[in-house]
Steps between C-alpha positions, in 0.01 A plus 500: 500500500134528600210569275546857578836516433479369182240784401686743665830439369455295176197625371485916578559678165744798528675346843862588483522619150286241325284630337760792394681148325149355334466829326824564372536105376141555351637780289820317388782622732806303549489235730805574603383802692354260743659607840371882446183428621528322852348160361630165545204254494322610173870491305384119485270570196755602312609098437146369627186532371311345863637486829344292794638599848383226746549589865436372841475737818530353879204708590257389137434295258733419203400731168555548167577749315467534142545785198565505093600891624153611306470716799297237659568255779343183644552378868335173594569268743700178461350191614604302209858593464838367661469609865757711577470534897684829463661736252479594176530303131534710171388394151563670169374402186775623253381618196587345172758729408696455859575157530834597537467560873448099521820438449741484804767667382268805425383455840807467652645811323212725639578402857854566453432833353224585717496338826841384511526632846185478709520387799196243438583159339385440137500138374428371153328180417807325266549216288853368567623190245735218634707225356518192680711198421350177551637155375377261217406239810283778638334628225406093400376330834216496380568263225733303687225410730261408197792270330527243839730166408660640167857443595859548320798450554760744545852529473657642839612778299186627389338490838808707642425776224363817640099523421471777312310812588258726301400839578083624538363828597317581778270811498371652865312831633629694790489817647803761446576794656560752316617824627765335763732804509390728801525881517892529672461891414258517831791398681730635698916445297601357804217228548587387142765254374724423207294188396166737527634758300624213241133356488370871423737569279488195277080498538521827338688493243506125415891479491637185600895660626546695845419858533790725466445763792194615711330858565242517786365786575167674623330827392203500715668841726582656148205453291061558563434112421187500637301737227239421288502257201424806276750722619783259414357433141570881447848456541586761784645244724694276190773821401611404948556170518650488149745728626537285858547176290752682292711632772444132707666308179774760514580448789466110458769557229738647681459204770545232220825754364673396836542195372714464180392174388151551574519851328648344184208226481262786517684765301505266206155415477382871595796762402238593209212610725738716691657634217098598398424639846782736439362643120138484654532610922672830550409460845680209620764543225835605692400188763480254183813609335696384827368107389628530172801246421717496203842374343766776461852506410643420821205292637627166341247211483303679785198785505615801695268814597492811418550601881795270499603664167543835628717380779720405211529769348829681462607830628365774260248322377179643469300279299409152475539344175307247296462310154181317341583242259276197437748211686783571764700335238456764246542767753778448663725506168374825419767773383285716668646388854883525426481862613317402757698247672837666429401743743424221710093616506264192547247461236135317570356264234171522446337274225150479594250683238354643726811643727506767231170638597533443904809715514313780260251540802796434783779725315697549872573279795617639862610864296665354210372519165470183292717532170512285200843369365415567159358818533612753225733770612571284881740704632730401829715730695877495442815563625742827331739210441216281337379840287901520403497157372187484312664771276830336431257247371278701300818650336640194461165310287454801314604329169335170569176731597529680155509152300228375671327754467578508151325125476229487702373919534287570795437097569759553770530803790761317717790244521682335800838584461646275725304186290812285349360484185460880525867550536624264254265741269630757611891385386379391178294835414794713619769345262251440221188719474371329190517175636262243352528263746382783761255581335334193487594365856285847612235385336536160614525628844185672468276276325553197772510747780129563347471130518559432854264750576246361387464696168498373167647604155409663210723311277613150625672422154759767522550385882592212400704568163669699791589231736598308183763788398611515872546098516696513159744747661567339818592183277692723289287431176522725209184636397596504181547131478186336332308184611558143251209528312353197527509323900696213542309166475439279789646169465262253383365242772617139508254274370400357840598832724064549544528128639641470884856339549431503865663131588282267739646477821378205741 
């Protein structure tokens, strides 16, 4: 810069916002507002107390510049100084409490987050440490030299032996550059290769693996980019390309979804962000429902869609069905599917937390309405011959129904009739109402159906007085038969059984 540049650009008050900034930091704003105000050179007093700007102009003499941002300048010229022959050299005098931004990973970290991307070089001054490995013969010539005609003699072995090394360190200065990753989004897709988008991808996020799929797009025809710094801070432009990047990623998705492998890699790292897009964005929710994957009862070890669910689905059916547990495990041994998959209906496991949540916002897919398993009152359409049987059966129960009743009160609303154990009942409440054995294997029945659902007991004692009564019938025990009073005595140990008769084996 000339003289007059220097005055003109470095030292006129109020030029692009400045003095806007001085004001504001005078009266304790946040220095994080800096950016509001159009300034870029003065934001260097907020980690220096002096700056010296020394600069050399083809067409004058070389200058300096010089301010402790007192609202006062100095420009003198530099006959003293390192002769630049052209350009410009920087100096800030860090206050005490910023010595921080000495440090090269501080610097390095503010290029990275700020300049990453410019298209003009930055390189740091580093320190870089090596080892080198010299050998003891090396490291001692010089005494060798001093201790002429002192001779030994050596055994040939000794002399073959290799000299052994020893490591030092090495320290250097160099210039690094810094912000080597260049700005591929000003690039046409096609001009750009895998290896570039690799380097971009790995610069940016400091991951070390491969990127898993790409999305390059440009919104210049779609979107007023070239407004005003202001206008963008007030957020009228931010609610458009939020929805843009939105529908982009989408759509990046469902490119990644053609892929199953791919699509599982992904879906298990982010199948809890979609599941959140579809509680939190009614907009796009219908279009993220179609990437949702989950186990079923006819899926297997694979994740099937809820598109590729429907398609399932039999003739008649009108809804599609699901179950929340906490594991797949625990799900898919619920009694709540038997009725379920006797009508041959598929059933979707879903054991996420937050599953139960996503389909409270979703509640319908492609027409048909979402319905839970376990849902009180689930009704499912059948057949006069179906209505005919479930009769019979209700007829036929009605004494075991009355006993259990009888035990248990309102605990219990419904049975499964065509349960084993339910039958077997059945016979013995039919031939002997007051049955004690009955009674007890109801409320055995109930108390570890309780159990495997996850709920616990009031009284664990009786439970297991129970089991003991059951275990003494099966073995055909009389209760009435009392326990020997006192247990029998082990018999004693040997006098040398704590002492190992392991033999020695050669």
């Amino acid at each position: 810069m000339t003289k007059s540049d220097l005055v003109n650009n470095l030292g006129t008050i109020a030029r692009s916002g400045t003095k806007e900034f001085m004001e504001a930091l005078a009266a304790g704003a946040d220095v994080s507002m800096i950016g509001q105000f159009g300034v870029g050179f003065y934001s260097a007093y907020l980690v220096a107390e002096r700056v010296v700007v020394t600069t050399k102009h083809n067409d004058d003499e070389q200058y300096v510049w010089e301010s402790q941002a007192g609202g006062s300048f100095t420009v003198t010229r530099d006959t003293s100084g390192e002769q630049l022959g052209r350009g410009t050299k920087m100096v800030l005098y860090l206050k005490d409490d910023q010595m921080e931004y000495l440090e090269e990973r501080r610097i390095k970290d503010l290029v990275k987050k700020h300049s990453e991307f410019i298209s003009y070089p930055i390189s740091l001054w580093t320190e870089k440490t090596t080892e080198k490995e010299i050998s003891d013969d090396e490291d001692e010539e010089e005494k060798k030299d001093t201790e002429e005609g002192k001779v030994e003699d050596v055994d040939e072995e000794k002399e073959e032996k290799e000299k052994k090394k020893k490591k030092i360190k090495e320290v250097s200065h160099e210039w690094n550059l810094v912000n080597k990753q260049k700005p591929i989004w000003m690039r046409k897709p096609e001009e750009i290769n895998k290896e570039e988008y690799a380097a971009f991808y790995k610069s940016l996020t400091n991951d070390w693996e491969e990127h898993l799929a790409v999305k390059h797009f440009s919104v210049e025809e779609d979107l007023p980019l070239n407004i005003s710094r202001e206008t963008l801070q007030q957020n009228k432009i931010l609610k458009v390309i939020r929805k843009n990047l939105v529908k982009k990623c989408i759509e990046l998705f469902f490119e990644i979804a053609e892929n199953k492998e791919d699509y599982n890699k992904f879906y298990e790292a982010f199948s809890k962000n979609l599941k959140l897009g579809i509680h939190e964005d009614s907009q796009n929710r219908t279009k993220i429902a179609e990437l949702l994957r989950y186990h079923s009862t006819k899926s297997g070890d694979e994740l099937t869609s809820l598109k590729d669910y429907v398609t399932r689905m039999k003739e008649g059916q009108n809804e599609i069905y699901y179950i929340t547990g906490e594991s797949k495990k625990a799900v898919e041994n619920s009694p709540f599917l038997e009725k379920l998959k006797k009508k041959g209906y598929e059933v979707i496991y879903m054991v996420d937390a937050i599953d139960e949540y996503a389909i409270g916002q979703l509640k319908e897919f492609e027409g048909k309405k979402l319905v839970s398993a376990t849902k009180e009152g689930l009704k499912l359409d059948e057949s006069e011959d179906e209505k005919k049987k479930q009769e019979e059966l209700k007829e036929k129960f009605e004494g075991l129904c009355k006993v259990i009743k009888e035990v248990l009160g309102d605990k219990v609303e419904k049975i499964n009739p065509e349960n084993a154990i339910m039958d077997e009942l059945r016979k013995r409440a039919d031939a002997d109402k007051n049955d004690k054995s009955v009674k007890d294997l109801v409320m055995l029945l109930f108390e570890t159906s309780l159990l495997t659902s996850g709920f616990s007991l009031e009284d664990p004692n009786t439970f297991g007085t129970r089991i003991h009564r059951m275990l003494k019938l099966g073995l055909s025990i009389d209760e009435d038969d009392e326990a020997p009073e006192n247990d029998t005595d082990m018999p004693p140990l040997e006098d040398d059984a704590g002492e190992s008769k392991m033999e020695e084996v050669d």
